[in-house]
Structures are given as structure tokens and as C-alpha cells.
N, CA, C and O of each residue as an XYZ file, in Angstrom:
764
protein
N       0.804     -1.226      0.000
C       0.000      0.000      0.000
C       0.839      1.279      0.000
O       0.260      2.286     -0.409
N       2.003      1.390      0.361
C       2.959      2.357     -0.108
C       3.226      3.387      1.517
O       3.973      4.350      1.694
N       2.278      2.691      2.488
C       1.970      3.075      3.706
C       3.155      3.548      5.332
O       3.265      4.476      6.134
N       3.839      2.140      5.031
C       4.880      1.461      5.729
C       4.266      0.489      6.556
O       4.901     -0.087      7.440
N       2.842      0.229      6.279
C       2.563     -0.969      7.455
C       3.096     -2.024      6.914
O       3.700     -2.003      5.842
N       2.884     -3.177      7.720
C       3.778     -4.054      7.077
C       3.046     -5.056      6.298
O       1.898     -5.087      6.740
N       3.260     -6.243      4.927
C       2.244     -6.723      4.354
C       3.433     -7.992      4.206
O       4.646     -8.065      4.012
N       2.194     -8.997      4.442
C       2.966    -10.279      3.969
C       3.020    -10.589      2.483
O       2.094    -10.299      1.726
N       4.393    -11.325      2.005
C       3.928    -11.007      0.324
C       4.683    -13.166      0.618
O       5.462    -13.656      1.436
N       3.793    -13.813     -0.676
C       4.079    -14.839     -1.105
C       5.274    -14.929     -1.696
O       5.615    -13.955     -2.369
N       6.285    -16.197     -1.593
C       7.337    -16.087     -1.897
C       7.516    -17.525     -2.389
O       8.007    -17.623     -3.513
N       7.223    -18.593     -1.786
C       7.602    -19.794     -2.527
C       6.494    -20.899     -1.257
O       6.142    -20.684     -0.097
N       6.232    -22.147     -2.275
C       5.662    -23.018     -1.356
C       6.349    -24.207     -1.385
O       6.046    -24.733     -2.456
N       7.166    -24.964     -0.742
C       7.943    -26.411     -0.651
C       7.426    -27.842      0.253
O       7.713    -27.960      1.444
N       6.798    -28.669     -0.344
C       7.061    -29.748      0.180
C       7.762    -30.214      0.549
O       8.306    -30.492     -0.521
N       8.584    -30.794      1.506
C       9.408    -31.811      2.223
C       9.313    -33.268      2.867
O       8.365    -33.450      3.630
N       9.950    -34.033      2.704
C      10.113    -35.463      3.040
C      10.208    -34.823      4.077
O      10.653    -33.680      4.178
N       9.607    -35.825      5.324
C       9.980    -36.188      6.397
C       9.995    -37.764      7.297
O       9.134    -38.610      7.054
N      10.692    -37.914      7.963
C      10.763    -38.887      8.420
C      10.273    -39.165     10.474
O      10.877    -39.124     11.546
N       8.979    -39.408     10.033
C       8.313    -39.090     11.098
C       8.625    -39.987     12.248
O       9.025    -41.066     11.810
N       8.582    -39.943     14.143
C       9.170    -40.860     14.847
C       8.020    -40.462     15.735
O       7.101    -39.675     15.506
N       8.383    -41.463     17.210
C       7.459    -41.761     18.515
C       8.583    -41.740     18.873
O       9.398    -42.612     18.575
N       8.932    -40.318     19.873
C      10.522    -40.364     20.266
C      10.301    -39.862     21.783
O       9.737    -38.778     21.934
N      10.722    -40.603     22.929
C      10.861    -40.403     24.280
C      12.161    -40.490     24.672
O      13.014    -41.240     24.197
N      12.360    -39.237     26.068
C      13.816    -38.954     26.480
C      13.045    -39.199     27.905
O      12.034    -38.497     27.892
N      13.117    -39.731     28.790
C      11.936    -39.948     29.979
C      12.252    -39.678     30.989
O      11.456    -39.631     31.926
N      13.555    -39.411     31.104
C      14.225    -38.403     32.297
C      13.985    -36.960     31.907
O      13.781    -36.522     33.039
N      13.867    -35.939     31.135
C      13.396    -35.052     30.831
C      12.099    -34.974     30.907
O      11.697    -33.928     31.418
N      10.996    -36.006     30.447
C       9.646    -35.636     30.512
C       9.145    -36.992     30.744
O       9.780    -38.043     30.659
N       8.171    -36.854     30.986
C       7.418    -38.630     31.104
C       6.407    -38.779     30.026
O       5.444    -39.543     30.091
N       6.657    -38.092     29.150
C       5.966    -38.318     27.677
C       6.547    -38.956     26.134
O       7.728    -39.221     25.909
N       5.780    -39.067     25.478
C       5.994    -39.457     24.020
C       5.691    -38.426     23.097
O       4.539    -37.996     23.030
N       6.519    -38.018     22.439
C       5.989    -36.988     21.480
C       6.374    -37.722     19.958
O       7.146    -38.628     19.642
N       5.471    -36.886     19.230
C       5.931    -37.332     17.424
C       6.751    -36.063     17.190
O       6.377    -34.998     17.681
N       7.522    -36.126     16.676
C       8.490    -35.452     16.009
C       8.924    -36.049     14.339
O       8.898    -37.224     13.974
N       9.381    -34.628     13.372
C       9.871    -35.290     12.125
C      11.399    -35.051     12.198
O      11.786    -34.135     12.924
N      12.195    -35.700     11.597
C      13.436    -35.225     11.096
C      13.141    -34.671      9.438
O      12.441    -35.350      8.686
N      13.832    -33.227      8.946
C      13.546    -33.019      7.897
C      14.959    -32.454      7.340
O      16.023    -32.155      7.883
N      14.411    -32.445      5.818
C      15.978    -31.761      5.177
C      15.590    -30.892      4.281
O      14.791    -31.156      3.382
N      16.278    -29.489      4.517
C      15.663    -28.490      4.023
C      15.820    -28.500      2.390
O      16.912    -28.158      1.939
N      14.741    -28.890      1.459
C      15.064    -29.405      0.471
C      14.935    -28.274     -0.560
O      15.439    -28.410     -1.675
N      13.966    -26.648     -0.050
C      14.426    -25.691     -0.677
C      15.641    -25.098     -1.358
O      16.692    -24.997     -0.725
N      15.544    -24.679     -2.685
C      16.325    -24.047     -3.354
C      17.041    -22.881     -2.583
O      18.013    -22.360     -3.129
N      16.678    -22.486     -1.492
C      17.151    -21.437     -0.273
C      17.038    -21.685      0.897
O      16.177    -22.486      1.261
N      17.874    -21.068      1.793
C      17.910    -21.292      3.250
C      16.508    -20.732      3.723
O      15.852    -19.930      3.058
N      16.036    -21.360      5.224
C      15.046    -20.890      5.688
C      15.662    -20.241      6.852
O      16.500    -20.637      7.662
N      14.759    -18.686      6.665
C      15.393    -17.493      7.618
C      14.560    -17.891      9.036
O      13.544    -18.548      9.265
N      15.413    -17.234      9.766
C      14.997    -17.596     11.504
C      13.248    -17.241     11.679
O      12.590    -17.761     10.778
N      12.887    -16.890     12.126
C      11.509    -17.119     12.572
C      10.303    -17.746     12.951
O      10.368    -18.956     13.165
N       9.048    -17.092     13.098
C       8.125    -18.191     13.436
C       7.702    -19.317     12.490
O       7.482    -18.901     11.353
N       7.548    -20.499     12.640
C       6.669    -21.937     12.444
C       5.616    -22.119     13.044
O       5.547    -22.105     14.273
N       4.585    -22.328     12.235
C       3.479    -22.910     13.222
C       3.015    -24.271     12.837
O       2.341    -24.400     11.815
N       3.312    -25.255     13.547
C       2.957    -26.604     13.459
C       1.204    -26.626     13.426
O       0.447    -25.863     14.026
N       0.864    -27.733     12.544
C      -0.196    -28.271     12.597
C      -0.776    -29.845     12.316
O      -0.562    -30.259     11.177
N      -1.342    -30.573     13.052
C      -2.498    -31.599     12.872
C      -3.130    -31.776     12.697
O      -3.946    -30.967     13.136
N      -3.904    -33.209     11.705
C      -5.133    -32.994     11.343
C      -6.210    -32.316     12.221
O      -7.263    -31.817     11.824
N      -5.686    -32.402     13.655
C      -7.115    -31.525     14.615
C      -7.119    -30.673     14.699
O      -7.922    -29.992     15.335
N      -5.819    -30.188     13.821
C      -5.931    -28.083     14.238
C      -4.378    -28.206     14.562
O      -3.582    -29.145     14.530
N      -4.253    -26.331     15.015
C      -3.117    -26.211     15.390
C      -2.511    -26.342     16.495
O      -3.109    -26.057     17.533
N      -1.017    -26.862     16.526
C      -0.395    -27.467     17.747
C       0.428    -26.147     18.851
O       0.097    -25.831     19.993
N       1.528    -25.610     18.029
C       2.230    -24.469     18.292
C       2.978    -23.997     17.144
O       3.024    -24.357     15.968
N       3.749    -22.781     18.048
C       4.543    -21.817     17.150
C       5.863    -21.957     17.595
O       6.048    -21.567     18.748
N       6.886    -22.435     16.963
C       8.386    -22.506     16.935
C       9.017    -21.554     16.655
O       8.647    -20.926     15.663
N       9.982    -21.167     17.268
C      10.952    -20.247     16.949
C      11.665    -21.100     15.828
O      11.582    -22.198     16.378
N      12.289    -21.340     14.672
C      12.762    -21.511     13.978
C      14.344    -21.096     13.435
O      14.564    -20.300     12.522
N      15.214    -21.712     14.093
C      16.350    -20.918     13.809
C      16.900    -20.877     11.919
O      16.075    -21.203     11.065
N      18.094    -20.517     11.581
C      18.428    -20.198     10.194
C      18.470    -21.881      9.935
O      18.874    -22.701     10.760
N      17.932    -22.191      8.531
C      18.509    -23.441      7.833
C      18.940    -23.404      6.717
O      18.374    -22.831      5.786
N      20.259    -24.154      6.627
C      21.174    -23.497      5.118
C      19.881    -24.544      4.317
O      18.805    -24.984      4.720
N      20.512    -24.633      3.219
C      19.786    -25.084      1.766
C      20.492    -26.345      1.939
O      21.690    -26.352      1.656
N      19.540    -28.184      2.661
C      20.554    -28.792      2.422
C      20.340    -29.584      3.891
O      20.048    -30.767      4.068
N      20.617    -28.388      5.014
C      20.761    -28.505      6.216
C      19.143    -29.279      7.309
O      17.927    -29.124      7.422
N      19.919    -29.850      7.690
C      18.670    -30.692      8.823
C      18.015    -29.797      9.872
O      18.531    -28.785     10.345
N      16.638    -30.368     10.222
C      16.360    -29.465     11.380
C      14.888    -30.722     12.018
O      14.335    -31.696     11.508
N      14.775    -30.121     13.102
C      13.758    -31.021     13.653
C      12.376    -30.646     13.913
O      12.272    -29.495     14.337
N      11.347    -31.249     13.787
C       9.820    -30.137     14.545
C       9.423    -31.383     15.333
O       9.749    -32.570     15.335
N       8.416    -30.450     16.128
C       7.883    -31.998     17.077
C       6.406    -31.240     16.704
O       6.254    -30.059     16.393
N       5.299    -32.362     16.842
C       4.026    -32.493     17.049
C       3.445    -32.660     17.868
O       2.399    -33.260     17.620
N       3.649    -32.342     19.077
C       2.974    -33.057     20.173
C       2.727    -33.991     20.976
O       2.534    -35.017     20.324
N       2.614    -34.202     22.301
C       2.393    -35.521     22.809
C       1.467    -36.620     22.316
O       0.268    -36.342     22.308
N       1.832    -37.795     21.914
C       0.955    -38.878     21.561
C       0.616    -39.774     22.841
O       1.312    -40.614     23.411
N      -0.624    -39.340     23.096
C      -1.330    -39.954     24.629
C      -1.715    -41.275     24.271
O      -2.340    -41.832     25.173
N      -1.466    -42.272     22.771
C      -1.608    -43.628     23.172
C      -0.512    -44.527     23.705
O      -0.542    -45.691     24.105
N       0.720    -43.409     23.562
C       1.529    -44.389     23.941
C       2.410    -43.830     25.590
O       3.038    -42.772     25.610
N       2.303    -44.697     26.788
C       3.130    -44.264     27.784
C       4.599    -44.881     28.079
O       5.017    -45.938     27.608
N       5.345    -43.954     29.011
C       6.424    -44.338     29.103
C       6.560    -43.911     30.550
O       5.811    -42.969     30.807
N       7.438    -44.405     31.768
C       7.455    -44.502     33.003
C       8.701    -44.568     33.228
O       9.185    -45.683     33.036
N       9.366    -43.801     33.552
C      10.886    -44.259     34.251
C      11.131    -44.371     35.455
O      10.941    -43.327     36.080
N      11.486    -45.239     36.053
C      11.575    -45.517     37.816
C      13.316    -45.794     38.146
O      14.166    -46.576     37.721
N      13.280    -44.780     39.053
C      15.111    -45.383     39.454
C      15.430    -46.706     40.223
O      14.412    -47.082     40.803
N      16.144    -47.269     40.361
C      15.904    -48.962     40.668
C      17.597    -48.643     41.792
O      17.863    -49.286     42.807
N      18.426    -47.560     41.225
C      19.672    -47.387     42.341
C      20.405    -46.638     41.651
O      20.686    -46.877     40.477
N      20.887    -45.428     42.434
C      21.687    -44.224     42.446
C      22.586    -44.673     44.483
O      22.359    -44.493     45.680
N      23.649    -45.334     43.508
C      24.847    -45.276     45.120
C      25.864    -45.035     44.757
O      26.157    -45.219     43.576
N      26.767    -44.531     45.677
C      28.124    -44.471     45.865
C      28.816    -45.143     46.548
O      28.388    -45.014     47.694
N      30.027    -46.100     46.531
C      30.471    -47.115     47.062
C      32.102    -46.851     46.666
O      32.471    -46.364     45.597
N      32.934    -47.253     47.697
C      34.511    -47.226     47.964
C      34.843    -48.411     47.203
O      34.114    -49.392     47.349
N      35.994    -48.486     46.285
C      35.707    -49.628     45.632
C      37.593    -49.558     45.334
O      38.227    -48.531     45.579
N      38.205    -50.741     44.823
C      39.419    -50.533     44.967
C      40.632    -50.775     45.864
O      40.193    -50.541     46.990
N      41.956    -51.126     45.984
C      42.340    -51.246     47.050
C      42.920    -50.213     48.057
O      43.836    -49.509     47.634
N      42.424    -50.002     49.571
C      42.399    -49.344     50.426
C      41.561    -47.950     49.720
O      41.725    -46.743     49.899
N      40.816    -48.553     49.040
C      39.319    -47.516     48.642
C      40.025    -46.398     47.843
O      39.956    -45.177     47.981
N      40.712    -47.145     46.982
C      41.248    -45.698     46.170
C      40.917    -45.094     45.002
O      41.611    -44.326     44.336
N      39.155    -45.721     44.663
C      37.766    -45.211     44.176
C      37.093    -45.301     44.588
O      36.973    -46.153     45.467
N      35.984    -44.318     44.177
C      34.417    -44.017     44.297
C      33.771    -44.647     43.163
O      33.899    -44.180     42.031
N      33.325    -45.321     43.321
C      32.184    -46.038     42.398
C      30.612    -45.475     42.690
O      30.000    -45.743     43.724
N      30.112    -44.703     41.667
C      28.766    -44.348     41.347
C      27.903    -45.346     40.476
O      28.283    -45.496     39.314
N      26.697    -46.105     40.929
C      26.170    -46.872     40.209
C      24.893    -46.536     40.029
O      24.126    -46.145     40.909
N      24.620    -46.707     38.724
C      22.985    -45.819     38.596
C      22.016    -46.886     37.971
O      22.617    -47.355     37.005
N      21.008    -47.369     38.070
C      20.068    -48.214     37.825
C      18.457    -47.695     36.986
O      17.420    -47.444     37.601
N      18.586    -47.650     35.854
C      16.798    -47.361     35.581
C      15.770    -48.258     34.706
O      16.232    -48.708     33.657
N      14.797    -48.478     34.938
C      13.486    -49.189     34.491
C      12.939    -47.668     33.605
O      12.990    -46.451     33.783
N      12.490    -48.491     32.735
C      11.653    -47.546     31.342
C      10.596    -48.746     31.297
O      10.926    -49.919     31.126
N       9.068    -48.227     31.502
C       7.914    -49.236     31.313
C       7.569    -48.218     29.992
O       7.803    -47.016     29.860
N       7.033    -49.016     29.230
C       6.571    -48.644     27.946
C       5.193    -49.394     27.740
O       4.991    -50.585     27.979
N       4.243    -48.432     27.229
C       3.049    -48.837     26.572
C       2.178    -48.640     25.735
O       1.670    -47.519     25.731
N       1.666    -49.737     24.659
C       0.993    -48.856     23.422
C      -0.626    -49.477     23.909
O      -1.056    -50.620     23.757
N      -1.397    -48.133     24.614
C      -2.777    -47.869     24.191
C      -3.294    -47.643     22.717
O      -4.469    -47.278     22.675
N      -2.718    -47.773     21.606
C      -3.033    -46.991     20.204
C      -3.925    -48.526     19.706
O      -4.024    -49.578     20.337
N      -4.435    -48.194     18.482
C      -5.221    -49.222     18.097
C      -4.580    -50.174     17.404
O      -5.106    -51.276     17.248
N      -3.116    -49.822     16.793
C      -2.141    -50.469     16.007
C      -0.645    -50.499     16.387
O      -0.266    -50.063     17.474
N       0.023    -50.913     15.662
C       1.408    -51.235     16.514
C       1.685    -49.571     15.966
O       1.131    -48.786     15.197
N       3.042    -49.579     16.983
C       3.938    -48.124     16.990
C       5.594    -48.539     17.202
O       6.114    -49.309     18.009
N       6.069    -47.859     16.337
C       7.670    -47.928     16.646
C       7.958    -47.044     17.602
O       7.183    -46.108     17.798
N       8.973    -47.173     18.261
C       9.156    -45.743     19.210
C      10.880    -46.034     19.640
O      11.689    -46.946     19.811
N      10.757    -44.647     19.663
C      12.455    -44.529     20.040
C      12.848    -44.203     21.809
O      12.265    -43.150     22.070
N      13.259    -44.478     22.500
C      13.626    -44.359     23.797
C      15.054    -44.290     24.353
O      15.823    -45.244     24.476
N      15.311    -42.854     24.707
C      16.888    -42.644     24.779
C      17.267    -41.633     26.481
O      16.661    -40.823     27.182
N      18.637    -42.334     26.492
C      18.533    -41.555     27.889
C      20.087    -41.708     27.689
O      20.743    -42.294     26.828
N      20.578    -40.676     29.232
C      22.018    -40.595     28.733
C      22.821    -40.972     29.415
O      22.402    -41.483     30.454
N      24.549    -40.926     29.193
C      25.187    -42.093     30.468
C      26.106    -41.205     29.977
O      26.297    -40.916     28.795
N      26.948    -40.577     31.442
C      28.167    -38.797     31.487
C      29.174    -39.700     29.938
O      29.428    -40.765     29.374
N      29.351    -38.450     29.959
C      31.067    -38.797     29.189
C      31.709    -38.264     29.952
O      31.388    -37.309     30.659
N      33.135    -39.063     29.881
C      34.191    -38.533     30.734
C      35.450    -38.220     29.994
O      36.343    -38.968     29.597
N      35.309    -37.034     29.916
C      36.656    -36.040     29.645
C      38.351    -36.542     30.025
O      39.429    -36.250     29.509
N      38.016    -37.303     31.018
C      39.388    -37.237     31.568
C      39.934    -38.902     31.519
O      39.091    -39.785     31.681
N      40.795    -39.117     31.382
C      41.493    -40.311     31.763
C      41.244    -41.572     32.934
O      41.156    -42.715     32.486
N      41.167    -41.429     33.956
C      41.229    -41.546     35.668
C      39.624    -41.744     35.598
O      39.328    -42.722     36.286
N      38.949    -41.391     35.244
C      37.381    -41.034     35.309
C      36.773    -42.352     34.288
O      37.096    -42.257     33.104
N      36.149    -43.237     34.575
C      35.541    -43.973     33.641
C      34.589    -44.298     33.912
O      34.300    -44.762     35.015
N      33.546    -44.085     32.618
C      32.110    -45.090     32.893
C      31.765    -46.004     31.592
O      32.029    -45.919     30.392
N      30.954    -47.040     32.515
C      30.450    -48.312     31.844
C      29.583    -48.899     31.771
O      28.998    -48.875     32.854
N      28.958    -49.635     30.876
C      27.764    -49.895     31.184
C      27.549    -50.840     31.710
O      28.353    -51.647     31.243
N      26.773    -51.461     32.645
C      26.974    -52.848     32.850
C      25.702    -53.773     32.209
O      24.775    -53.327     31.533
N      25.930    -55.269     32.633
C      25.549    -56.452     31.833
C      24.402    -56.188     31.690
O      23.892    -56.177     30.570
N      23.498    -55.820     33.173
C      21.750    -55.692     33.124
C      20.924    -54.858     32.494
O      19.739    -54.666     32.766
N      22.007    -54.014     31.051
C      21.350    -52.869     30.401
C      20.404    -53.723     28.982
O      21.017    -54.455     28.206
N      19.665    -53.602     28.910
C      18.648    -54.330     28.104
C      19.351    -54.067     26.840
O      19.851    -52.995     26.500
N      19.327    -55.299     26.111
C      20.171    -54.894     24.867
C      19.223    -54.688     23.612
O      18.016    -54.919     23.534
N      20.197    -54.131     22.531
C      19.094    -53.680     21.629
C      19.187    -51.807     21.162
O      18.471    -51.167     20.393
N      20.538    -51.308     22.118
C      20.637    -49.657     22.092
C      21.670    -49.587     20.887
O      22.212    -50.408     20.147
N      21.677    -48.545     21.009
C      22.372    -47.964     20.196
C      23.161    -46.709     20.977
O      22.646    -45.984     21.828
N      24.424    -46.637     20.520
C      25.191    -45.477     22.087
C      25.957    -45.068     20.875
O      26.692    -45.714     20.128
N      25.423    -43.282     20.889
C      26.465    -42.592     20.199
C      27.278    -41.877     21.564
O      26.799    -41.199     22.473
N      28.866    -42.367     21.289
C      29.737    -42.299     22.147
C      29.933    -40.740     22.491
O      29.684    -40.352     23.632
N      30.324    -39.963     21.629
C      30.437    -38.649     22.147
C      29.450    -37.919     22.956
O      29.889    -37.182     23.839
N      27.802    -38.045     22.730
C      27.281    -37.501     22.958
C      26.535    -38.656     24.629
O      25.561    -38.406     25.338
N      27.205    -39.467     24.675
C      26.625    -40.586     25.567
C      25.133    -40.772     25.274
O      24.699    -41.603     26.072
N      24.187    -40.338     24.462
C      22.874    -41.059     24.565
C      22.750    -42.635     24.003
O      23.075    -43.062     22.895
N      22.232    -43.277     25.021
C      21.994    -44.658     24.607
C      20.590    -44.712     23.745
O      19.629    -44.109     24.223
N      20.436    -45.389     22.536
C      18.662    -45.237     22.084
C      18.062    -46.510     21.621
O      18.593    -47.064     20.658
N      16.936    -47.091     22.229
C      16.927    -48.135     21.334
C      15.307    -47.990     20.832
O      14.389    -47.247     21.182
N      15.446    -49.222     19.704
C      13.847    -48.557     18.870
C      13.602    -49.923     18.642
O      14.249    -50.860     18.174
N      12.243    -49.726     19.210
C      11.436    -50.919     19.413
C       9.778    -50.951     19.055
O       9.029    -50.040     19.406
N       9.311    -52.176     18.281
C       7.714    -52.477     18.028
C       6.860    -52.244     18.929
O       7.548    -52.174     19.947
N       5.745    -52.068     19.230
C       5.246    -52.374     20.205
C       3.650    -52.650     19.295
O       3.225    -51.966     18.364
N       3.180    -53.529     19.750
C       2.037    -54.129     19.398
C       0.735    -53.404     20.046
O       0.935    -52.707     21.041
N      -0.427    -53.512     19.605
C      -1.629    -52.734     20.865
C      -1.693    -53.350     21.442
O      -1.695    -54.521     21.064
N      -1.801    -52.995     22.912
C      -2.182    -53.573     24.381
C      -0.748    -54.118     25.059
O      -0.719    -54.550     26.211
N       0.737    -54.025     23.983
C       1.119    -54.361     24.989
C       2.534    -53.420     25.648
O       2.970    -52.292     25.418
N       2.913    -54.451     26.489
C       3.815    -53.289     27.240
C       5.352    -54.026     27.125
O       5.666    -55.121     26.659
N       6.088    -53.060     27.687
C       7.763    -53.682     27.784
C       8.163    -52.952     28.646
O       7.681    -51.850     28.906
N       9.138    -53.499     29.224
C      10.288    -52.816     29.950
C      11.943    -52.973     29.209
O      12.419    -53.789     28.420
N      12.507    -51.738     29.922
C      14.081    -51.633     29.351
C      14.928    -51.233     30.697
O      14.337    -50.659     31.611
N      15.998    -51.472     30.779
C      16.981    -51.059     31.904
C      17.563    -50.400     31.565
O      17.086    -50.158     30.456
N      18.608    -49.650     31.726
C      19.681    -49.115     31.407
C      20.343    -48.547     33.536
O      19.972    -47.983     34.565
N      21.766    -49.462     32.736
C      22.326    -49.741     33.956
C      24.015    -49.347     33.951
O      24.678    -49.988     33.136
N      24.607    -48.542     34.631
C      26.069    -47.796     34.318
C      26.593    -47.187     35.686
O      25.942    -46.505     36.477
N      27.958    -47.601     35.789
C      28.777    -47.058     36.862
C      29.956    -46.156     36.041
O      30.342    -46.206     34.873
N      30.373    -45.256     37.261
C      31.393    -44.241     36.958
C      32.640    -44.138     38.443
O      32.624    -43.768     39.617
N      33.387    -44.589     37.684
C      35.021    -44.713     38.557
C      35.550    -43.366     38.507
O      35.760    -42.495     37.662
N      35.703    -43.577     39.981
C      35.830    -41.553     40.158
C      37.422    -42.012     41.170
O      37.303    -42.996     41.900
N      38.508    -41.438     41.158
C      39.244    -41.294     42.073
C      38.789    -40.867     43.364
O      37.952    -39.966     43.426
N      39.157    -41.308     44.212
C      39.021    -40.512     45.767
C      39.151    -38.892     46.116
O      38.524    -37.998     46.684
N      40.685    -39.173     45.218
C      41.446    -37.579     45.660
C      40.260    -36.463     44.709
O      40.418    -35.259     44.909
N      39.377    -36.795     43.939
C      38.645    -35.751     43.295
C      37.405    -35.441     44.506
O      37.017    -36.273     45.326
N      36.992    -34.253     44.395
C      36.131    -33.943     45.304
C      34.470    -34.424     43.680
O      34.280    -34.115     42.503
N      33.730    -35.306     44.780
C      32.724    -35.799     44.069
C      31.322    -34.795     43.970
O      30.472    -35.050     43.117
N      31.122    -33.401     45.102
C      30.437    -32.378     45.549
C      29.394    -33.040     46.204
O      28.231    -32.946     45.813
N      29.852    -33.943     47.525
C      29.053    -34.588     48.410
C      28.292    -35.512     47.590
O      27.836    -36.433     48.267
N      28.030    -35.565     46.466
C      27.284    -36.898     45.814
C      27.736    -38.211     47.016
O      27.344    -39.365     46.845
């Protein structure tokens, strides 16, 4: 209008592949959300701003959207999917003298993940949680035997993930089970 208010003007419309998941982190939340992985398959980068997600029931939210080169990956989530639950229960968080004349601290951490599909059909779902990395030499962690197998552990980032069927009506459990060898002489901050 020649005004200075401001006017939205059309610029391009792009479809994208995505590769849609049932992805739970269950120490962060005690939910399941759908999320896509996507690849920005535009002829141009997408500039920072708002996204607004939507589902067939309407709209979900509005994302801040950071820059994506032409090319470059990015993630959206959809919302919690209430047919499927997930439960994490700690089973043991101790510290124990371990070594001769106790010249480690052994931290041992224990967790149960109950999983369940209320949905009318089976669901894949991803379930990931994390185990420290250790920077230093002297410092080690491991996983031990009772960790349900079936993960997948990207090492740098320590998340363990594993992806599993689940049928309607039924349920599973997963462990994930890991100690960390700490020297004495390090101060542990009362842990």
C-alpha cells in the first residue's frame, strides 16, 4: 500500500520429506511426542523465525525456527501422543569405595523404562537416555551387563537409544544400567 505498514507477500511453497518418529527422552519428561526429522530441500535457506505446526485436529504451536542453510537438517515436534506411555523408575543411584584401600568411588545408577501402546495399532518408538562422558582419563564409565540390549550409544554424545515395536495392548520394559570410577582424591560435591 505504499503506507509502511507491514504486508505479507508470497514467496515460494515447498514440500518436504519427512521422516516421522514416537521419540521419548523420559528423564526429561514422562511423555511421548511425534516429532519429524527433515531436510531443508528448498532451493534457499530458511530465515529464523516463526513456524506454526499443525495436525489434522488443528493447530499445535509456534516454533521459533532458527536459520537453515539449503541442504541442512532441522527437527519439529508435534505433540504428545497420549496412546503411547512411558514410566521411568530409578531402581539405584549409590556411591560405594571400591578398589584397594578404597582408592575409588564407584557411582552406580540403575533405571526401568515401562513402555506402553494404548493406540489401536502397533507403533515404533524410540527411547533414549544418557550415560556422562568422561573427559578425563582416571574417570571412567560403563555400562553394565543388566542394560537391556538392543541400544544404540552414540559415544560422544553418551545417549543410549533403542527402537522398538510395540504391538496394541502391549507393554515392555528396558533397563539401562552404568557405573562411573571416580578417584578418591577428586572432590565428588558430596554426591
Amino acid at each position: 500500500p505504499g503506507d509502511g505498514s507491514p504486508v505479507r507477500l508470497f514467496v515460494s511453497r515447498q514440500k518436504m520429506k519427512a521422516a516421522f518418529a514416537l521419540r521419548t527422552f523420559p528423564k526429561l519428561a514422562p511423555f511421548v511426542f511425534r516429532v519429524a526429522d527433515l531436510t531443508n530441500q528448498a532451493p534457499f535457506p530458511l530465515l529464523p523465525g516463526a513456524l506454526d505446526a499443525f495436525r489434522p485436529t488443528g493447530f499445535i504451536a509456534r516454533y521459533g525456527l532458527e536459520r537453515v542453510p539449503q541442504g541442512g537438517m532441522f527437527h519439529l515436534t508435534f505433540g504428545i501422543d497420549e496412546s503411547v506411555r512411558v514410566k521411568r523408575t530409578v531402581l539405584d543411584e549409590v556411591k560405594r569405595d571400591t578398589g584397594l584401600f578404597g582408592g575409588n568411588k564407584r557411582f552406580h545408577f540403575a533405571y526401568r523404562f515401562e513402555l506402553a501402546n494404548y493406540a489401536k495399532g502397533p507403533v515404533e518408538l524410540e527411547v533414549a537416555d544418557h550415560l556422562p562422558v568422561s573427559e578425563l582419563d582416571d574417570v571412567k564409565v560403563e555400562l553394565e551387563p543388566q542394560t537391556s540390549q538392543g541400544y544404540q550409544l552414540n559415544a560422544p554424545d553418551g545417549i543410549a537409544t533403542w527402537k522398538l515395536k510395540l504391538a496394541p495392548a502391549e507393554k515392555k520394559k528396558l533397563e539401562l544400567a552404568f557405573h562411573i570410577d571416580v578417584p578418591s582424591s577428586y572432590d565428588s560435591g558430596g554426591l
